[in-house]
N, C-alpha and C positions, 0 to 999 in steps of 0.2 A: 644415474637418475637425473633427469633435465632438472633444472631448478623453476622455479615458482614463475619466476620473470619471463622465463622461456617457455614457459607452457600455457601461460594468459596471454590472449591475442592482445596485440598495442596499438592503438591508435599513432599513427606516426607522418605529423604534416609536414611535409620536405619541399623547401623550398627552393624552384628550380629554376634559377636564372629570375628574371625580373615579373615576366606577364606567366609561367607555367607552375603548376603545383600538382602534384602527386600526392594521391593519399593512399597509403597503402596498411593492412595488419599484417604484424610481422607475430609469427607463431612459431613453435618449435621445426616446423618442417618445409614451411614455404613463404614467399613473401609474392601477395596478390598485385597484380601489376594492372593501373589502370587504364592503359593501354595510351602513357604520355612517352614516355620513353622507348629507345629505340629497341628490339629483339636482343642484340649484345648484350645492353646492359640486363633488360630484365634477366635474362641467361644467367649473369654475374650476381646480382641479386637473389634468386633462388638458391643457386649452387653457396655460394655465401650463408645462408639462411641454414640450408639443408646440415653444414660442416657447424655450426657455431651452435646448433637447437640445444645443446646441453648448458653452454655459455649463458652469463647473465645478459640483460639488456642492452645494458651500455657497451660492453667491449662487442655484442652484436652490430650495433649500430656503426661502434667504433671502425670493424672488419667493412661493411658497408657501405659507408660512407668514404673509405678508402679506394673502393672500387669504383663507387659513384664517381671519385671527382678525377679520373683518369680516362683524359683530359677536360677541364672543365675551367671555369674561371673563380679567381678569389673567391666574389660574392656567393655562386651557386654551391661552394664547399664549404664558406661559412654557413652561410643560410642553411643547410641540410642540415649539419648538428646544433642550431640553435633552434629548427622547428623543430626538433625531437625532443625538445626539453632538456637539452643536455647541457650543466651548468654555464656559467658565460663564459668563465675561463676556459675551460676546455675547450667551448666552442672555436673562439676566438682563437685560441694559440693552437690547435692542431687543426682545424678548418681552414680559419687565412694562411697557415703554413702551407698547406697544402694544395691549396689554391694558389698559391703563388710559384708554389714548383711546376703547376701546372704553366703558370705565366712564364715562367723563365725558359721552360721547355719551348713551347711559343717562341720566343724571342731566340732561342738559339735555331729553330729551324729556319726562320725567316731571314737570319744571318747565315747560314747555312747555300741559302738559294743563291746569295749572292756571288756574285764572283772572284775572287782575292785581287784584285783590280777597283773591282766598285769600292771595298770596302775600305782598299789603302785611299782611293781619290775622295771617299766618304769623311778618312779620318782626316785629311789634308784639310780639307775644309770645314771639319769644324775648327781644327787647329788655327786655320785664319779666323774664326767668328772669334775665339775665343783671345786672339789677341787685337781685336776692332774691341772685347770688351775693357781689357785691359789699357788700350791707350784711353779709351772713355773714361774711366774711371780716374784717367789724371788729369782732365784738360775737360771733359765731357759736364752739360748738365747735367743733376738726376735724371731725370726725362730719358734722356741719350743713355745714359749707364743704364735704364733699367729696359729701355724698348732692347738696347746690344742681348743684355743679357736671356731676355725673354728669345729672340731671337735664336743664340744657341741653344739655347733650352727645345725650343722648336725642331728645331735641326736636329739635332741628336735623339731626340725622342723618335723623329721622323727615320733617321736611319738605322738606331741601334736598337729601338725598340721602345714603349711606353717606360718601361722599368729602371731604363739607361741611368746609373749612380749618377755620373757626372751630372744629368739635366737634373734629378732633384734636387743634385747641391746647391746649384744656380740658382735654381728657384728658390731654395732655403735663405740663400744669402740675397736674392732679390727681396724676397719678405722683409727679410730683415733692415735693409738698405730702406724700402719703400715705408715702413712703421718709422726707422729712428724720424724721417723728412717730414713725419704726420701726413703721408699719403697712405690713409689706412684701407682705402675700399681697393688702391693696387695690392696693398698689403695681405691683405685677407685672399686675395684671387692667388695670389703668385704663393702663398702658405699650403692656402689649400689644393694646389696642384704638386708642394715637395709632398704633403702629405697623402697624393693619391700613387704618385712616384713609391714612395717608400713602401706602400704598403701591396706596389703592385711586385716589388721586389722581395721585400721579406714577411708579407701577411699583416691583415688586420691585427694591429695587438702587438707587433714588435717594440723591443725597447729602443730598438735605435729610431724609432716616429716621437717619443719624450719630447725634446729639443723641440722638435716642427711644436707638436700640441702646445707646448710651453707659449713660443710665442705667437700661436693663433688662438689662445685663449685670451692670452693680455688683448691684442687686436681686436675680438670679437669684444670684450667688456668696454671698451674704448667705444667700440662702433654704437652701443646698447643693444646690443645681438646677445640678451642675455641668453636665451633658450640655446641657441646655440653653442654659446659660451659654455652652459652646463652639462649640457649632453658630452662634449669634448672634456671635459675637466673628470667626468665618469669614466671616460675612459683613460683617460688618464692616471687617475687616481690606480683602478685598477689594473693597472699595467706594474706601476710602483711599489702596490702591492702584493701580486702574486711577483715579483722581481726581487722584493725585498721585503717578507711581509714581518719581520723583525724590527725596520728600521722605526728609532724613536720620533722619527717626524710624522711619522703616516696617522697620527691620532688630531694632529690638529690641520692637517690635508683634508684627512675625511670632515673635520668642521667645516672649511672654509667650500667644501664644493656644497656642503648641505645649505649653508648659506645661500649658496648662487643658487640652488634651486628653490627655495624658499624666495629668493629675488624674484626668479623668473616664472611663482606660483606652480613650480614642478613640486608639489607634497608630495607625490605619489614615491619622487627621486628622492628627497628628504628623509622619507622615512625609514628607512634600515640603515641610514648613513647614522642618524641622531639613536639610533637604537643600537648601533655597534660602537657607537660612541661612549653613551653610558655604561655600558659592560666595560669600555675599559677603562673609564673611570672608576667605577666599583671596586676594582681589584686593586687601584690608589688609596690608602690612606687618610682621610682628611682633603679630599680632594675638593679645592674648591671650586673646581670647572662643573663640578655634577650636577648642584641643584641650575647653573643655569643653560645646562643642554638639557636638563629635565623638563625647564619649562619650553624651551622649543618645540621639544619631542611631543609635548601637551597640546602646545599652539596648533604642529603640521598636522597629529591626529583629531583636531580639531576641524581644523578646514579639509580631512577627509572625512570626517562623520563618524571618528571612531572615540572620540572625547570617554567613553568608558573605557576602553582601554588602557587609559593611561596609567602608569603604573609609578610608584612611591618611591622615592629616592631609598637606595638602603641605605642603614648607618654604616657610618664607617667606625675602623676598630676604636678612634679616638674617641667617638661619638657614645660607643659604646660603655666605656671605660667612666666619660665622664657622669653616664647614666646610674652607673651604681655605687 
């Protein structure tokens, strides 16, 4: 018997590449095609639909969304399961996977074309870029160190592909070079290209982009790019989180980004940070951090208009004990 999920038409906004959207209801038996996508896929999407009508929603989605993003790029495989509503994590860690396998397929055909000639005289010369960066780096200005580096970084991108390891590292280590010198507006440019590097390589939401976000959130709060700052520190957070959602640091992580959204009058990002906050306070004893992320959590529902909302510190067990 089909289940409940699979038998209610769903509203499902997928979002497809940057300027196209698809809306389509997904039923137990077929999936309406609004005539954006090409005959193939809708093809793949029906037959998909037609095998899964018994299946719940999400691993529906899940089977389609698969098909969807073969071939397609990062954003258009994230974007599709974050319009479906389908949580962030999931979104983000099986979407940008997915999309980057798409990306990396990419990058092997394009190396592919080329000839084992090009690619040995390709690698020749980044090999000289990369020791023009190296004598820079002993004798060289900043200036000179970071245009050398950016320079491979170019190159390499240009021939091996966007996703090329080595040019993110360069860039990683340009950022870094460019922030310790207090050249922060190079710093922020040359961060946030290891960071489009990484994720064109391993997806939106990988752990190894941590390091990049680390030091392009120091750089943005430096710059006063708090909005910025915050939106990256969310992701961040949650990367660390679903990575390690055990680890005893993650309760005063999730403070310091509620913080910076509260900085940057993001309430709206405040508020389930300062509410998953308190819960885990509660299950502390005597915890004296509670009453004052209680009155946070007051202030942010406050300047969103939910000031009834706010809810009562619980006692803790000491609190209790001393009551009777």
């Amino acid at each position: 018997m089909a289940s409940a999920d699979a038998e209610e038409p769903q509203k499902l906004l997928i979002s497809y590449g940057s300027m196209r959207l698809l809306q389509c209801s997904v039923t137990s038996s077929r999936v309406a095609d609004r005539g954006l996508l090409g005959v193939g896929r809708f093809r793949a999407y029906r037959q998909c639909a037609e095998l899964v009508g018994v299946w719940n929603m999400k691993w529906s989605i899940w089977i389609v969304g698969t098909l969807m993003i073969i071939p397609c790029s990062r954003s258009e495989a994230q974007g599709f399961f974050e319009g479906t509503g389908v949580d962030g994590g999931f979104a983000s860690g099986l979407g940008g996977g997915l999309g980057a396998l798409g990306a990396h397929k990419a990058v092997e055909r394009a190396l592919k074309a080329k000839s084992q000639a090009q690619i040995q005289a390709a690698s020749n010369q980044a090999g000289v870029l990369s020791q023009v960066v190296a004598r820079k780096k002993q004798t060289g200005s900043t200036v000179e160190i970071l245009t050398a580096m950016k320079d491979l970084a170019d190159f390499r991108e240009k021939e091996f592909g966007a996703g090329d390891k080595e040019a993110g590292d360069v860039m990683l280590q340009a950022g870094i070079l460019a922030k310790k010198e207090s050249r922060r507006g190079d710093a922020e440019t040359y961060l946030r290209r290891a960071l489009s590097n990484c994720g064109r390589r391993k997806g939106s939401g990988c752990e190894e982009s941590l390091p990049i976000l680390s030091e392009l959130i120091d750089t943005l709060v430096k710059l006063d790019k708090l909005k910025d700052a915050a939106s990256f520190s969310k992701l961040a957070f949650a990367i660390e989180q679903k990575a390690s959602p055990n680890n005893p640091q993650l309760q005063q992580k999730r403070l310091d980004v509620a913080e910076l959204c509260i900085k940057c009058g993001d309430y709206a990002g405040a508020e389930p940070l300062l509410k998953n906050a308190m819960e885990v306070e509660q299950t502390s004893p005597g915890s004296e951090r509670l009453p004052v992320i209680t009155a946070s959590y007051k202030t942010v529902l406050q300047q969103l208009g939910k000031a009834g909302d706010t809810p009562a510190p619980q006692a803790s067990a000491d609190d209790n004990e001393q009551s009777e």
